[in-house]
KOLDO-230090 format. One record per residue: residue number from 1; residue in three letters; x, y, z of N, C-alpha, C in turn. Coordinates in pm, whole numbers, plus 32768, in hexadecimal, padded with zeros to 4 digits. Layout:
     n   res   n_c1   n_c2   n_c3   ca_c1   ca_c2   ca_c3   c_c1   c_c2   c_c3
   NUM   ala      X      Y      Z       X       Y       Z      X      Y      Z
...
end
This chain:
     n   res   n_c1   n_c2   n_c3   ca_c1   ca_c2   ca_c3   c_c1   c_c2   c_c3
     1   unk   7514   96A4   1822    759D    96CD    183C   75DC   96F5   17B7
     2   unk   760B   9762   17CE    7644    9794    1750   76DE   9778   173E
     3   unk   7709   976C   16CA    7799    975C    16B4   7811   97A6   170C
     4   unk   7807   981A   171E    7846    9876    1784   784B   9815   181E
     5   unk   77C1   97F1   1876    77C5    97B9    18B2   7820   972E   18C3
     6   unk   77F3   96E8   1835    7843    9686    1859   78BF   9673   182F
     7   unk   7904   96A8   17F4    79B1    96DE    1800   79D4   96F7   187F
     8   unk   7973   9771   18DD    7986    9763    1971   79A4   96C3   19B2
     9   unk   7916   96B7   19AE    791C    963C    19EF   7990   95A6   19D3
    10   unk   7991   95B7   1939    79FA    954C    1926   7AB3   9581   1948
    11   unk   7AAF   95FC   197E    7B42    964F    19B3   7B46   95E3   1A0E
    12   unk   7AAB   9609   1A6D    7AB9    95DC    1ADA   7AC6   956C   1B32
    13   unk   7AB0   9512   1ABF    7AC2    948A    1ACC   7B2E   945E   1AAA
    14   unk   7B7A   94A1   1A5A    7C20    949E    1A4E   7C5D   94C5   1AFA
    15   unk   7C43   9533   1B24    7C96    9565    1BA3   7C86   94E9   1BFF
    16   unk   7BFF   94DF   1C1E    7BCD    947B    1C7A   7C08   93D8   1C72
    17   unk   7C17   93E0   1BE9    7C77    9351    1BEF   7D00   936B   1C12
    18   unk   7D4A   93CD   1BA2    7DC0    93FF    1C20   7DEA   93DE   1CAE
    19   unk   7D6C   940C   1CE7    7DA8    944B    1DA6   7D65   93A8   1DC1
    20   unk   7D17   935E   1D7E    7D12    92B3    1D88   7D84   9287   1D81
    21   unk   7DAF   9293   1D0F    7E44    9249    1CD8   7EB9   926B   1D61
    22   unk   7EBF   92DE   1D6D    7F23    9320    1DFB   7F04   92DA   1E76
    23   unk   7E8E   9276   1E9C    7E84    923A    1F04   7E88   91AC   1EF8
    24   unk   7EC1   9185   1E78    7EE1    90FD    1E43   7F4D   90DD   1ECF
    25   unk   7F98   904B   1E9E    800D    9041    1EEC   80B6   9048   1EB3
    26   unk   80DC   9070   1EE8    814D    909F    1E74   81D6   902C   1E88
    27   unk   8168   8FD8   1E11    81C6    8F40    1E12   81B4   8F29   1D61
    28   unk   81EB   8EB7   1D67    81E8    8EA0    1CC9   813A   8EA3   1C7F
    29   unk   80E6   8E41   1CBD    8062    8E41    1CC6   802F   8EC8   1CBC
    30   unk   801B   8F25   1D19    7FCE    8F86    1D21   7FF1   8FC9   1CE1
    31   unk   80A6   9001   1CAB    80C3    9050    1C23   8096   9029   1B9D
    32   unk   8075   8F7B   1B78    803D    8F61    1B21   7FA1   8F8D   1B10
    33   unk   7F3B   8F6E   1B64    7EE3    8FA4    1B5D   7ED9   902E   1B56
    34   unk   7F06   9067   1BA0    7EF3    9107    1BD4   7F05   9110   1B1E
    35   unk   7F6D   90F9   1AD2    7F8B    9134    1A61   7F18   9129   19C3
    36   unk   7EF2   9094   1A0B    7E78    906D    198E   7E0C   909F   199D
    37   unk   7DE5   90B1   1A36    7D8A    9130    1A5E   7D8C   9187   1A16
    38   unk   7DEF   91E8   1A14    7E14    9267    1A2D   7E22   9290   19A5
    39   unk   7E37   921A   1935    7E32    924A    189F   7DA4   9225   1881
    40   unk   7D5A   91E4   18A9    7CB2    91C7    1851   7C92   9250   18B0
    41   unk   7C79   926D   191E    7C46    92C4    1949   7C65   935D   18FF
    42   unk   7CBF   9395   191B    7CF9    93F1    18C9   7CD9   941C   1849
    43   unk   7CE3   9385   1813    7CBC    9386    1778   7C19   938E   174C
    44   unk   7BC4   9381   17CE    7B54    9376    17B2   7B1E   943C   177E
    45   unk   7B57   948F   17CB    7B5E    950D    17AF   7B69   954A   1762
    46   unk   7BF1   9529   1744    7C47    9572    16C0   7C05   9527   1630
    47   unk   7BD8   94B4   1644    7B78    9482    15CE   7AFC   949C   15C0
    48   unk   7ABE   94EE   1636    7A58    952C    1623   7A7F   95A0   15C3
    49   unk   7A9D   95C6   1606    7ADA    9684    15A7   7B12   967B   1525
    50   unk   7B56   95DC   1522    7B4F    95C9    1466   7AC9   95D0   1412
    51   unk   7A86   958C   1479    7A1A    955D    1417   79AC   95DB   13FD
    52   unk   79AF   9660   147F    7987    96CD    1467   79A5   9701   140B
    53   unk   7A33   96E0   13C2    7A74    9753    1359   7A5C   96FD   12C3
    54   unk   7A1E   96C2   12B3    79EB    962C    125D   799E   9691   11DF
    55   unk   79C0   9680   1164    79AC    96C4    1101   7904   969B   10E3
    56   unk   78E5   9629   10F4    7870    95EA    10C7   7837   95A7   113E
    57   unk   77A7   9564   10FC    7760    9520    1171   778A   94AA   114B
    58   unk   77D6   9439   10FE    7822    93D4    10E3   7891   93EC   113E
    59   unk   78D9   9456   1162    795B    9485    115F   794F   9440   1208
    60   unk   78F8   9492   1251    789D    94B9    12C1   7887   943A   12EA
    61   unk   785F   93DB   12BE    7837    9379    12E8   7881   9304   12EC
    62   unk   78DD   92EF   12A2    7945    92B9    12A4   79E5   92CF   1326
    63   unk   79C5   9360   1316    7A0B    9360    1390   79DC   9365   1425
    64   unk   7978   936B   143E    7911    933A    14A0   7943   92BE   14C9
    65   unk   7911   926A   1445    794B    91C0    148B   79D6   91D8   14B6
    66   unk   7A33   9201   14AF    7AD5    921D    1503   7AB6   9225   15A4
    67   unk   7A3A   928C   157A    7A16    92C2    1615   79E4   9279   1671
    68   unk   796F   91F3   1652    7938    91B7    1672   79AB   9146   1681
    69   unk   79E5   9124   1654    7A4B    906D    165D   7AB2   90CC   16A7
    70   unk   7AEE   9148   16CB    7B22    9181    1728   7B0C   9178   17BA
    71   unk   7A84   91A5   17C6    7A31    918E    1833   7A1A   910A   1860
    72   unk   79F2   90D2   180B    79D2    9052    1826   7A5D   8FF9   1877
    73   unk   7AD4   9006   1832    7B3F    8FF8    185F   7B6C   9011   18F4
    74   unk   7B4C   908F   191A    7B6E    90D8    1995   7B11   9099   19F4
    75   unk   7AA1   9087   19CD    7A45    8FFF    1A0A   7A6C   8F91   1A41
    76   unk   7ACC   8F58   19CD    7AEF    8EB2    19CA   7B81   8EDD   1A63
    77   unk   7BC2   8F3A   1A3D    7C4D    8F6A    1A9D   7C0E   8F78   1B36
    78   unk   7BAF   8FC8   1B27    7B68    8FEA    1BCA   7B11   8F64   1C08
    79   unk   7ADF   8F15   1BAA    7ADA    8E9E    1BC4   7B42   8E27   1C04
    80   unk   7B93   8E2A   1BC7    7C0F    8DE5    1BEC   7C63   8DFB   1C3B
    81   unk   7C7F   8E72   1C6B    7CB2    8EBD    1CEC   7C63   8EB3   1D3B
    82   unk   7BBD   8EBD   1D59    7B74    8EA5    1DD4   7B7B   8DEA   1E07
    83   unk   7B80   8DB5   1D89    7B6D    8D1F    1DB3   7BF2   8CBB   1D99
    84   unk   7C70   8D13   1DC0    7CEA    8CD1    1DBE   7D22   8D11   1E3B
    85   unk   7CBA   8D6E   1E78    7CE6    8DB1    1F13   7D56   8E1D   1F3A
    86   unk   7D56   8E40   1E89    7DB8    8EF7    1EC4   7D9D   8F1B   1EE7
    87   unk   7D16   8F54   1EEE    7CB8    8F98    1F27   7C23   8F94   1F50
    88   unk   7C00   8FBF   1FD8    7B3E    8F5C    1FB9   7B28   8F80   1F83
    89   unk   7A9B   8F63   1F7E    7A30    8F7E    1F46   7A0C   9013   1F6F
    90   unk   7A0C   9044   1FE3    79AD    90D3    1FFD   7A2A   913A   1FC9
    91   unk   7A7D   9117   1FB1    7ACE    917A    1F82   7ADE   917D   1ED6
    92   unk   7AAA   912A   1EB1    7A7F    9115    1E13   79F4   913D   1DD6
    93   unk   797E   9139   1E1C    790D    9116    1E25   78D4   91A7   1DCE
    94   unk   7905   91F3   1DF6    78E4    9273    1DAF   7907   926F   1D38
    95   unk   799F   9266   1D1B    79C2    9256    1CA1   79A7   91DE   1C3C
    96   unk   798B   9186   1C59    792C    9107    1BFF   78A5   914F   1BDC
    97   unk   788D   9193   1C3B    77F8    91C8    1C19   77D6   9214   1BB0
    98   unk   785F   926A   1BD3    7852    92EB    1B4E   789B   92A7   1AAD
    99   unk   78E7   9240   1AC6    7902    91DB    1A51   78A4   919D   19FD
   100   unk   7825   9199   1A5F    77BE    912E    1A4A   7752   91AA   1A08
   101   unk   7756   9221   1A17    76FB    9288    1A09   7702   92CF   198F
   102   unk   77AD   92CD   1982    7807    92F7    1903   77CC   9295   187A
   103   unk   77EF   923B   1883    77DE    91BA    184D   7742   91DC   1802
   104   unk   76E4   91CD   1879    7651    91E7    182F   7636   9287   17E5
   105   unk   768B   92CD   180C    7667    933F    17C2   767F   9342   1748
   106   unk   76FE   9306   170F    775E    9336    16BC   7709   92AB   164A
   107   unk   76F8   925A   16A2    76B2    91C8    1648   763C   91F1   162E
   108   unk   75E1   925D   1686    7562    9291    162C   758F   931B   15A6
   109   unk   75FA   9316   15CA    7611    93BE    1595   7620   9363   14D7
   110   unk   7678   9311   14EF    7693    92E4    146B   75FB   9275   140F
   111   unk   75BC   922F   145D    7537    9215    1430   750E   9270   13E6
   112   unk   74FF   92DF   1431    74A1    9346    13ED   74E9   9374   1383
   113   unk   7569   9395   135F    75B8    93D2    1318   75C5   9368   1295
   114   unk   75B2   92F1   12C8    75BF    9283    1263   7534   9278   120C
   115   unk   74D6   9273   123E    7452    9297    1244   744C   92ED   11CF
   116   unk   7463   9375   122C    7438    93EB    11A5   7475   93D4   112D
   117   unk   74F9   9361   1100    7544    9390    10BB   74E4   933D   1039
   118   unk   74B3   92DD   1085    7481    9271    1034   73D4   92AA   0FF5
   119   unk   73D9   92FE   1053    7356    9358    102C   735B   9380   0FB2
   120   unk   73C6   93C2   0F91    73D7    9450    0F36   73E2   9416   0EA7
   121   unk   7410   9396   0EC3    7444    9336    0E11   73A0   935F   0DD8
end
């Protein structure tokens, strides 16, 4: 998967939490979540595309981890909304998945990046 792709894909996991967040309940609870959602998710994107514009492979990899404890985050939120009963499970299930998918990509992406850097000394 190339970088292009996954800017796609991490858009899309922004929207998708969105139109999640919109089927929250619109009480004190579900505006709290919907909102802590709705900033790790979001942010998981737009911190991708920083870390694309990353001067160095230090630069690069450093902002990766943003990307990764982002994700990871949006994890811990979609977690806590399925098992505090805003919402089930089959209406989450997708989106934990692609949290959980995000997560391993971005956590192999920086290995390797960490990797080469330690190569080059």
């Amino acid at each position: 998967m190339d970088a292009e792709e996954l800017k796609e894909r991490t858009k899309t996991f922004a929207l998708r939490t969105i139109r999640m967040c919109q089927d929250l309940p619109k009480n004190y609870i579900g505006e709290v979540m919907g909102k802590q959602a709705l900033r790790s998710a979001t942010s998981v994107g737009a911190n991708y595309r920083a870390a694309c514009r990353a001067r160095s492979q230090a630069e690069f990899s450093a902002k990766l981890q943003i990307v990764i404890e982002e994700v990871d985050e949006s994890a811990f939120w979609l977690e806590v909304i399925e098992e505090s009963g805003l919402l089930p499970k089959e209406r989450l299930s997708d989106l934990r998945k692609e949290a959980d998918e995000l997560t391993a990509i971005f956590v192999s992406s920086r290995k390797t990046v960490t990797r080469n850097l330690h190569t080059k000394r």
